[in-house]
Kinemage of the C-alpha trace (Angstrom):
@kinemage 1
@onewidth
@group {chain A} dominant
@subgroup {mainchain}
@vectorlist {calphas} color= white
{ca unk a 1} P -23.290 -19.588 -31.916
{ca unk a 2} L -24.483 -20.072 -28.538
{ca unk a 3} L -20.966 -21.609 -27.081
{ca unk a 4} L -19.439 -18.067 -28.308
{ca unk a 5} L -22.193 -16.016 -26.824
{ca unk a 6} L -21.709 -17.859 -23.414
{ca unk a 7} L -17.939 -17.065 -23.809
{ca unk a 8} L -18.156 -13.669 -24.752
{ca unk a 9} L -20.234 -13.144 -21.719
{ca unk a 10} L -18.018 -15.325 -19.263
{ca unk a 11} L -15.232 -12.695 -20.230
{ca unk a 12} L -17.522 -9.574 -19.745
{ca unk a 13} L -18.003 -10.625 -16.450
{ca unk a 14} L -14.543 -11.285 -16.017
{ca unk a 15} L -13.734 -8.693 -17.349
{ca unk a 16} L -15.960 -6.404 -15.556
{ca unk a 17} L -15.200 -7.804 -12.092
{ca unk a 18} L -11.221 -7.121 -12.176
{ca unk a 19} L -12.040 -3.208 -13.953
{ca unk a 20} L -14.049 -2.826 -10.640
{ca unk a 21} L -11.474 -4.210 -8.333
{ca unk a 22} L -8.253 -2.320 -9.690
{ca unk a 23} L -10.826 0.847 -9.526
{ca unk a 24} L -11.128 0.030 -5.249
{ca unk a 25} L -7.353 -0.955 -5.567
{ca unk a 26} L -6.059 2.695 -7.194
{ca unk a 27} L -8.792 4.496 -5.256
{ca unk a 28} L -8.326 3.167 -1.809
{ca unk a 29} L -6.450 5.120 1.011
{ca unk a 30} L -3.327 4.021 0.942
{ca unk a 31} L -2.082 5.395 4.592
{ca unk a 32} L 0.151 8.115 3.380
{ca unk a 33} L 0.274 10.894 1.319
{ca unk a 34} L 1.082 10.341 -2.246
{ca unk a 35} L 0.288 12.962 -4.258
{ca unk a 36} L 2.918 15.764 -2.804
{ca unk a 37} L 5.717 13.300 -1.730
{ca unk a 38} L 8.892 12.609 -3.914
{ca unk a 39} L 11.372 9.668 -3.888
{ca unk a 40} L 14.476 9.194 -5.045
{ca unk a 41} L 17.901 8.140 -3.633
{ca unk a 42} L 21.582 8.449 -4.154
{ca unk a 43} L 24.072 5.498 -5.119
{ca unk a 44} L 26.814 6.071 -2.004
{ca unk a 45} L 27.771 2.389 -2.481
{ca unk a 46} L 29.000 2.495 -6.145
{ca unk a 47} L 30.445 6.266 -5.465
{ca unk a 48} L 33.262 4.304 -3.059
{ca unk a 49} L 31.098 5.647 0.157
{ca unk a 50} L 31.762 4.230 3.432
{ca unk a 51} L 29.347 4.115 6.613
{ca unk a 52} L 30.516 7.133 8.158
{ca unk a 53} L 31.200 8.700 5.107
{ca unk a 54} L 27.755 8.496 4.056
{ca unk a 55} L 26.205 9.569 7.001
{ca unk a 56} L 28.246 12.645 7.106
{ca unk a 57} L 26.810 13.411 3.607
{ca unk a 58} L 23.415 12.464 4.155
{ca unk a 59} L 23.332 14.937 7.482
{ca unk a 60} L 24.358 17.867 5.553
{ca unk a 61} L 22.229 16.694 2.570
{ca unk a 62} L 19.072 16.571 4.658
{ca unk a 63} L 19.762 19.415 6.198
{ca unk a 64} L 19.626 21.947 2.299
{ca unk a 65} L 16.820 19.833 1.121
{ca unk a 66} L 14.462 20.496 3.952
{ca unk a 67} L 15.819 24.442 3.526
{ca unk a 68} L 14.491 24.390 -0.878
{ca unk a 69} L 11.730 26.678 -1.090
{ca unk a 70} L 8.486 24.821 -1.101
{ca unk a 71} L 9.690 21.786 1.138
{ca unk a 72} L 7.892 20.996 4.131
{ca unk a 73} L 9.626 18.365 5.313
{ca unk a 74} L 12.125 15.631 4.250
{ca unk a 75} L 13.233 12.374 5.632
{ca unk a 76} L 15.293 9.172 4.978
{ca unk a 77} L 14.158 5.432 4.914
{ca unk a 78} L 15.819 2.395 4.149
{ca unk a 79} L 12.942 1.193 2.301
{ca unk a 80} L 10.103 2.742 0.275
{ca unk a 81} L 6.088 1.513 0.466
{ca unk a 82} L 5.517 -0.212 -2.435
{ca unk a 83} L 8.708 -0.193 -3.879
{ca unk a 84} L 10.360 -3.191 -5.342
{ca unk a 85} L 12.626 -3.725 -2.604
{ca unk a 86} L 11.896 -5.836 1.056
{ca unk a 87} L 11.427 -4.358 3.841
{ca unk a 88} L 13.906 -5.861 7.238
{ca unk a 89} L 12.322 -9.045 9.177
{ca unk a 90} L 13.248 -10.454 12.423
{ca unk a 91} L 11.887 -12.282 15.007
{ca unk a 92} L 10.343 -10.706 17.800
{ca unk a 93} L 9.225 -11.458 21.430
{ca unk a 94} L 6.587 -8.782 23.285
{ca unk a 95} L 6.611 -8.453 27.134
{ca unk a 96} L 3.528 -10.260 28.247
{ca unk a 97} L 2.469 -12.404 24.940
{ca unk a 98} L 2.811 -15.652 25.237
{ca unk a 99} L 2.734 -16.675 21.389
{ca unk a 100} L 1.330 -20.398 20.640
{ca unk a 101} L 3.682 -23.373 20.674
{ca unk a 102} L 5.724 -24.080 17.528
{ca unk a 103} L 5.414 -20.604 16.680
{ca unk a 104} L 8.543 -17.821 16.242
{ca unk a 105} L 6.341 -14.465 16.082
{ca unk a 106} L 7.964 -12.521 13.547
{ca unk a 107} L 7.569 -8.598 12.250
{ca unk a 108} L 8.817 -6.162 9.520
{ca unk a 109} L 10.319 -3.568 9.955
{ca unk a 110} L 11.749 -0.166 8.651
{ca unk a 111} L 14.501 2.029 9.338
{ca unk a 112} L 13.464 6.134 9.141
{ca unk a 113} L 14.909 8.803 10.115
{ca unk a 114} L 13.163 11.984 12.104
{ca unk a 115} L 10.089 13.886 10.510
{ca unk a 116} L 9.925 10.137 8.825
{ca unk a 117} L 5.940 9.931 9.346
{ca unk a 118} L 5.532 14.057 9.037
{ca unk a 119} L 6.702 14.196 5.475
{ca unk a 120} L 4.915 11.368 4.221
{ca unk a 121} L 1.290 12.081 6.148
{ca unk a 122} L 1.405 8.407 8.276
{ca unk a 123} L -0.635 9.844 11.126
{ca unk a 124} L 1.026 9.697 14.532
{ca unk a 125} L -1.668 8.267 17.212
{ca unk a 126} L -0.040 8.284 20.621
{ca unk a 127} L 3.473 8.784 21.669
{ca unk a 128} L 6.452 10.788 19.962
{ca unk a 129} L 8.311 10.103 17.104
{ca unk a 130} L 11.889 10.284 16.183
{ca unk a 131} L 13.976 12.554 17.186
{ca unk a 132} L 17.786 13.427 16.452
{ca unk a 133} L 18.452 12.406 19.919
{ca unk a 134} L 17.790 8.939 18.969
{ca unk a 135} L 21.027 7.883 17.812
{ca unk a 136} L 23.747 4.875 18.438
{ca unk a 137} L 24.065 6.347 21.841
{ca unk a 138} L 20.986 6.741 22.929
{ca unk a 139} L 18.549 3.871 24.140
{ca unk a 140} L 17.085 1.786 21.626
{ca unk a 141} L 12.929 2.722 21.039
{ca unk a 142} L 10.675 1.751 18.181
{ca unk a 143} L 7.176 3.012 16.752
{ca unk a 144} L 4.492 0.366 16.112
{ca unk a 145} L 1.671 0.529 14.114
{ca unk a 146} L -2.123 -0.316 15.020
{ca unk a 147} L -2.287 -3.809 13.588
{ca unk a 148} L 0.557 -4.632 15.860
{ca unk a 149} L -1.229 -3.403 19.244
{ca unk a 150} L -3.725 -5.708 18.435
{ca unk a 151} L -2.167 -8.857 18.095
{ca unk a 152} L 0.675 -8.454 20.559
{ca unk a 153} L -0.636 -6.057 23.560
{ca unk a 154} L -4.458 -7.199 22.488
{ca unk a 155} L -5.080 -3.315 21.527
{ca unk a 156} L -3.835 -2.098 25.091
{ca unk a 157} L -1.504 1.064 25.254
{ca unk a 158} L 2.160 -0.081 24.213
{ca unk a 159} L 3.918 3.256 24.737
{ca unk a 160} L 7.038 2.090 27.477
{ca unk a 161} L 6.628 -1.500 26.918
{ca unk a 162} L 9.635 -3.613 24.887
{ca unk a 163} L 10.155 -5.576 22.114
{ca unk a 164} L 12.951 -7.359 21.013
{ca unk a 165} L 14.461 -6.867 17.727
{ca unk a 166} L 17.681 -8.710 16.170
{ca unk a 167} L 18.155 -10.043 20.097
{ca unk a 168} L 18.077 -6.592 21.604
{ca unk a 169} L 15.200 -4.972 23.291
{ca unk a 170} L 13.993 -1.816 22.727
{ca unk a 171} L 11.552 0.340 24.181
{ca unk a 172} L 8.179 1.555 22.070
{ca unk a 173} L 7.766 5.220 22.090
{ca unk a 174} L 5.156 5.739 19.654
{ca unk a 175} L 1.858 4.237 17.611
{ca unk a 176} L 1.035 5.064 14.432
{ca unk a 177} L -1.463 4.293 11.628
{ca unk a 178} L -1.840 1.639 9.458
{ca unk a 179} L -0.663 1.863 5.725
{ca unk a 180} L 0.455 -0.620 2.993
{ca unk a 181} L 4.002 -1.931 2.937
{ca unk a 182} L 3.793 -4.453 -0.427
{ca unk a 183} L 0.587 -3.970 -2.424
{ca unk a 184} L -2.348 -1.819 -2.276
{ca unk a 185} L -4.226 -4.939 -1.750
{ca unk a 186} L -2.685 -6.658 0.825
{ca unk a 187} L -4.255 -7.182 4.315
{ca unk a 188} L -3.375 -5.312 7.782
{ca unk a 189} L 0.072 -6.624 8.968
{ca unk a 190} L 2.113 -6.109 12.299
{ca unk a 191} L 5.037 -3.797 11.120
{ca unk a 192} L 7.058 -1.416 13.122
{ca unk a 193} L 9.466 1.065 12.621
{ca unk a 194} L 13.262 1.655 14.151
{ca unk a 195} L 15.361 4.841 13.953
{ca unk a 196} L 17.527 5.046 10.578
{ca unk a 197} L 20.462 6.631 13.351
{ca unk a 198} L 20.359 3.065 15.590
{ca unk a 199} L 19.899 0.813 12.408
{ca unk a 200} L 22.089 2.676 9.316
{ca unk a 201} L 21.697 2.016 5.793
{ca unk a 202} L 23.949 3.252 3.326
{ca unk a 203} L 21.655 4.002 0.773
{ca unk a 204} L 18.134 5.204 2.299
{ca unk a 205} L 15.867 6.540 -0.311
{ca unk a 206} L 15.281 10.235 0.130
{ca unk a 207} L 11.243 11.288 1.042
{ca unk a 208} L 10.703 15.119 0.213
{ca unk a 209} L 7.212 16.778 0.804
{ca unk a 210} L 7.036 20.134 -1.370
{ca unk a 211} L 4.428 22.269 -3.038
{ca unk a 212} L 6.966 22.957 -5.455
{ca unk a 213} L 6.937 20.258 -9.250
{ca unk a 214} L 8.446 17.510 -9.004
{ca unk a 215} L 11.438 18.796 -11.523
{ca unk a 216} L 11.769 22.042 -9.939
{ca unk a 217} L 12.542 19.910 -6.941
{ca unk a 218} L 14.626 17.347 -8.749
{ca unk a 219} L 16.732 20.039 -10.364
{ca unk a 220} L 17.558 21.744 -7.251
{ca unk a 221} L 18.246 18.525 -5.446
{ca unk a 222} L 20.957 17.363 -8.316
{ca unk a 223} L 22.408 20.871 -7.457
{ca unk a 224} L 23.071 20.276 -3.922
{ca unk a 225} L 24.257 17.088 -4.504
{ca unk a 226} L 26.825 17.818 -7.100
{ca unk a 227} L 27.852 21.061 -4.755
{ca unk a 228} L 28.778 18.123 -1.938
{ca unk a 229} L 30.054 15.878 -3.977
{ca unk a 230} L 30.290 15.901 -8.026
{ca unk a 231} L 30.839 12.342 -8.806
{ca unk a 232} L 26.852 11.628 -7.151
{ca unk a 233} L 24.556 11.347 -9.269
{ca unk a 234} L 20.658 11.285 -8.142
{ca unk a 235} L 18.404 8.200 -9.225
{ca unk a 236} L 15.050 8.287 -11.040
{ca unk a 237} L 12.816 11.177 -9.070
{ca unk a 238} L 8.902 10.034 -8.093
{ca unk a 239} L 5.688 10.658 -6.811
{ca unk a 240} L 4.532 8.429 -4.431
{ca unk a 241} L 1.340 8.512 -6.542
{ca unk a 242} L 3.610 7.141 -9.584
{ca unk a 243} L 4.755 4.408 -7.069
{ca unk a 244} L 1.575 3.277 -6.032
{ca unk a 245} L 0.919 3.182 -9.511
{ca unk a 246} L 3.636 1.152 -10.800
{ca unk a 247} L 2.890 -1.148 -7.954
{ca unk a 248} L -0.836 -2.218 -10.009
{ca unk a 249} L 1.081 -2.522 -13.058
{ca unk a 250} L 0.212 -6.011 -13.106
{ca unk a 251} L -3.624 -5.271 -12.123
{ca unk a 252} L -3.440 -3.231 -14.914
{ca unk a 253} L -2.237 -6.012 -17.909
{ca unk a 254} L -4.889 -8.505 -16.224
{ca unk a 255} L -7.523 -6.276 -16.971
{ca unk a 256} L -6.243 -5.179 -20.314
{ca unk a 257} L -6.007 -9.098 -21.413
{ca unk a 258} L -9.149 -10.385 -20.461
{ca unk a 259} L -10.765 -6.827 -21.927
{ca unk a 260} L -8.936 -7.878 -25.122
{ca unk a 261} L -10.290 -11.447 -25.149
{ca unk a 262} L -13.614 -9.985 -24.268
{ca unk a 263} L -13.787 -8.084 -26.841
{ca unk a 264} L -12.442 -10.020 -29.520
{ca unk a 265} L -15.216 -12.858 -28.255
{ca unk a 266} L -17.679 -10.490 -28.251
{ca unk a 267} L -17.088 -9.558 -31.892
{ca unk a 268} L -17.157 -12.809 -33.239
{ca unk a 269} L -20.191 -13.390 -31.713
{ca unk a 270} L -21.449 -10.345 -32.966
{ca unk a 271} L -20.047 -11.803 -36.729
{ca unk a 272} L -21.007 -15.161 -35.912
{ca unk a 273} L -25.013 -14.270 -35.451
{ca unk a 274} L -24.754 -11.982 -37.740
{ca unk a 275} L -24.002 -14.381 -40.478
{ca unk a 276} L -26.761 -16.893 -38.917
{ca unk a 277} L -29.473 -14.518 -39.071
{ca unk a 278} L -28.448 -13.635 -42.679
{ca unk a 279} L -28.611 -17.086 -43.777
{ca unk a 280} L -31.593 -17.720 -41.759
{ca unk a 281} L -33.462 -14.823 -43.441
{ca unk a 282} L -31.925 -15.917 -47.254
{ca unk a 283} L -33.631 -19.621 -46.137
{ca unk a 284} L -36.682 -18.326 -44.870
{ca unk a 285} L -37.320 -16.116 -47.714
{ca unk a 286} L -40.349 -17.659 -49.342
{ca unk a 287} L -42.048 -18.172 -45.238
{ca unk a 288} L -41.411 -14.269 -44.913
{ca unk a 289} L -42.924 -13.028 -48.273
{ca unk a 290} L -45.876 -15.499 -47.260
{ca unk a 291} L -46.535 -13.823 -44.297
{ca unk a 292} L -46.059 -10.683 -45.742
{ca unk a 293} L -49.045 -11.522 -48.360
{ca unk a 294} L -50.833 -12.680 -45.718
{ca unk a 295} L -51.057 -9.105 -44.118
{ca unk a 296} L -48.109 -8.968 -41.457
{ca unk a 297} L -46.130 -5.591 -41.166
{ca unk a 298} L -42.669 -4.647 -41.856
{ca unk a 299} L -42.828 -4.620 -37.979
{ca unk a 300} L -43.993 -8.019 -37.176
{ca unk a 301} L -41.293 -9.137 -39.809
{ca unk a 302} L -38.848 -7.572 -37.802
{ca unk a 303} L -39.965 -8.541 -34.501
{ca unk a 304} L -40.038 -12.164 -35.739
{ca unk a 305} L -36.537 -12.286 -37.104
{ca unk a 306} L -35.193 -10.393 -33.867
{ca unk a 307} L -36.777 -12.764 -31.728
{ca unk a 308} L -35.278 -16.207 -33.387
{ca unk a 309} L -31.451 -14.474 -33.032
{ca unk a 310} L -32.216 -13.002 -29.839
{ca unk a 311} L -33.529 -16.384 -28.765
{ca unk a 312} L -29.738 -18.243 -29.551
{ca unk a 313} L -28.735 -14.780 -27.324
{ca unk a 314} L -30.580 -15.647 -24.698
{ca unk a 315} L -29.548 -19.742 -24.756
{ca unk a 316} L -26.060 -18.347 -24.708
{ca unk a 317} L -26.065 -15.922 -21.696
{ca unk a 318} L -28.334 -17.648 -19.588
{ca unk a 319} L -26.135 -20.898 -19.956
{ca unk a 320} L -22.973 -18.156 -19.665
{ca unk a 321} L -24.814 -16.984 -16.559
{ca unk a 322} L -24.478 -20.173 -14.755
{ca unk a 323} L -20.867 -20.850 -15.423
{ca unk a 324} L -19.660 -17.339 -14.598
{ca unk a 325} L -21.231 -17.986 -10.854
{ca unk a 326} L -18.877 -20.856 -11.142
{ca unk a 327} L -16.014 -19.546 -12.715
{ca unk a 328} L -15.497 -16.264 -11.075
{ca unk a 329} L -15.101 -17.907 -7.351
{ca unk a 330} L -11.526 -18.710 -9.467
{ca unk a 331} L -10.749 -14.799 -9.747
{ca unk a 332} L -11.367 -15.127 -5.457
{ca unk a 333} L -7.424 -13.779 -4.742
{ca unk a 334} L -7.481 -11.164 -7.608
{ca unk a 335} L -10.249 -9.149 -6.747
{ca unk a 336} L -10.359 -6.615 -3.627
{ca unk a 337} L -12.997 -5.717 -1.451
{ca unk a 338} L -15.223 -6.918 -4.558
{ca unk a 339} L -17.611 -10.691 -4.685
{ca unk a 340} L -16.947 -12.541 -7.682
{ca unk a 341} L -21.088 -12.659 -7.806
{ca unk a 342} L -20.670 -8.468 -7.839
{ca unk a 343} L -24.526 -8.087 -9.641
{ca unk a 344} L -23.507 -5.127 -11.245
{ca unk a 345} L -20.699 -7.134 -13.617
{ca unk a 346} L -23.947 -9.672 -14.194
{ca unk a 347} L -25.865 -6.525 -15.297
{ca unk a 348} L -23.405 -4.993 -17.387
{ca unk a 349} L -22.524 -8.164 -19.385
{ca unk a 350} L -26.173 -8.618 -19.720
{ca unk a 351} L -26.645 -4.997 -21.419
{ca unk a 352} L -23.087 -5.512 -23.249
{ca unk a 353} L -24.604 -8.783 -24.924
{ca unk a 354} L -27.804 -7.818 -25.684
{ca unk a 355} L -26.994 -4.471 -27.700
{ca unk a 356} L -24.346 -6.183 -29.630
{ca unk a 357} L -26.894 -9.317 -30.519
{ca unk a 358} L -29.470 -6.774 -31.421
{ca unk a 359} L -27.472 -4.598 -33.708
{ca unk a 360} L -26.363 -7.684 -35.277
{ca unk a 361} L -29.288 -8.829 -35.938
{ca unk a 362} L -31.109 -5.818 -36.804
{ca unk a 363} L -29.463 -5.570 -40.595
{ca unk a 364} L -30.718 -8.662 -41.145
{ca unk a 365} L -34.235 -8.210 -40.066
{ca unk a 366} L -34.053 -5.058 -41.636
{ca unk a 367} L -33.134 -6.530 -44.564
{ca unk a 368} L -36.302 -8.879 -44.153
{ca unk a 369} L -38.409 -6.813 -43.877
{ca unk a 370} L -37.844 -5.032 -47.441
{ca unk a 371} L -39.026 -9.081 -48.838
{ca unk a 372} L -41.010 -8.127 -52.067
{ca unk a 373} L -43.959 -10.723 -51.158
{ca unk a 374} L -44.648 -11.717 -55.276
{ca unk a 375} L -40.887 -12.309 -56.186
{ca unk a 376} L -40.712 -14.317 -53.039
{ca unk a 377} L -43.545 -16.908 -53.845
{ca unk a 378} L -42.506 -17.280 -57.529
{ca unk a 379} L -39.010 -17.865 -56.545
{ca unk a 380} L -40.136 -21.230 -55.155
């Protein structure tokens, strides 16, 4: 009885600590807008599209979408914040950083065209972004964010310095604001962005901020597609709020498993004392009556049965108590921005245990305390 009770309130802990953390995970800012920004993109590749051929369509494309009703502005990337896909990665070198011997400093990166950080809300804090004018004639520039000014320029103004990227250097325009690249709970990483028109991709995914739902949008974007070009077809349309969402998917089935095996513990515990304080009561039959003859209430009946099963309760959590302080420093890389000692998980697995143990053991001491006194003594 007691080894369940100190497992059922391991797993309320548990339990408890990772509901808390994917709460701070989904609820945290994640750098850009999400709620009023689509995604989508267009398969140019397995349509027989060439380079040129798909920048040609992607220009014009660009150029209806940002003129729908409702859109305030619409860009191209290569890659998408947490999206399934990897961002680029090269090695860098930063005029004036001398990095530490044995090590190749190395960024991410991503390629964007212009309005890029305008249609998806990644504040711009000094310099310019893209423009059109940036293109494969033009000199090659770049836009870093903050985490990158500190490591590399030691949080000194990097607008006009270089960095070199694949070999060639290029000069940084612009600084922008953090976000998240991977997973909503990943830590502050250099990252930079390059212009989409000096780096091409075939297939960018298409960013589209409207007021406008997200299949009134969708509809009207399949219609200017098929009006290019009607062998296109359009790919699954998003929020970025969906994406962000599918990205704690796996938060998500953690916390549903270990509130499943919670709760499953904690109702065989609950079953478990319940059938110990039943038999207790059925052995202790002739001791309650005895007391009862002896002048002691239906109340003091109950208090004294409560009291032995809340006692194997107690055993249980206090004993669970000390081996969650152990075990949670285990969950350490699955929680964010919450201790594995969090008090309030303590406090809830505390209140959790105790009203189950007492409404388990209440029918029985209920049950006590209707002991007819006389048929007890002459049953012995």
């Amino acid at each position: 009885m007691i080894l369940q009770v100190t497992l059922s309130f391991i797993l309320l802990v548990g339990g408890t600590l990772l509901m808390q953390s994917l709460r701070k995970i989904r609820t945290t800012d994640p750098g850009f807008s999400t709620r009023r920004v689509l995604d989508t993109w267009i398969p140019f590749a397995a349509a027989g599209y060439d380079a040129q051929r798909a920048k040609t369509f992607q220009d014009e494309l660009i150029q209806r979408v940002r003129a729908l009703p409702g859109v305030e502005a619409a860009a191209y990337a290569r890659a998408v914040p947490l999206g399934y896909g990897s961002f680029s990665s090269t090695p860098i070198a930063v005029d004036g950083y001398e990095p530490p011997p044995n090590e190749q400093p190395t960024a991410e990166y991503n390629e964007v065209s212009p309005d890029y950080f305008a249609t998806l809300g990644i504040p711009l804090i000094s310099g310019r972004e893209f423009t059109r004018a940036d293109d494969e004639n033009a000199a090659r520039v770049a836009i870093v964010n903050q985490t990158m000014i500190a490591r590399y320029w030691r949080g000194q103004n990097p607008i006009g310095q270089r960095l070199q990227v694949k070999g060639n250097w290029v000069q940084v325009v612009g600084v922008v604001r953090d976000s998240k690249y991977y997973s909503m709970d990943e830590a502050p990483r250099p990252f930079f962005y390059v212009p989409l028109l000096q780096y091409f991709s075939i297939e960018p995914d298409i960013h589209i901020r409207t007021t406008q739902p997200l299949q009134t949008v969708q509809t009207a974007l399949i219609r200017e597609v098929r009006s290019l070009d009607p062998n296109l077809a359009v790919y699954e349309m998003i929020t970025l709020q969906e994406q962000v969402d599918r990205s704690t998917s796996h938060e998500l089935v953690a916390v549903a498993l270990v509130a499943l095996f919670g709760g499953l513990a904690l109702l065989l515990a609950s079953i478990g004392l319940y059938g110990v304080m039943s038999y207790s009561v059925s052995q202790t039959t002739r001791e309650l009556g005895l007391r009862m003859a002896l002048g002691a209430s239906a109340s003091n009946v109950l208090r004294l049965v409560l009291s032995r099963g809340l006692l194997l309760t107690t055993t249980g959590m206090v004993i669970g108590i000390a081996l969650a302080l152990f075990l949670t420093r285990l969950l350490g890389n699955l929680l964010y921005q919450v201790s594995p000692r969090d008090p309030l998980a303590f406090v809830v697995a505390f209140a959790v245990m105790t009203l189950a143990s007492t409404g388990a053991c209440f029918l029985p001491a209920w049950r006590a305390t209707r002991t007819d006194p006389i048929r007890a003594l002459r049953a012995e």
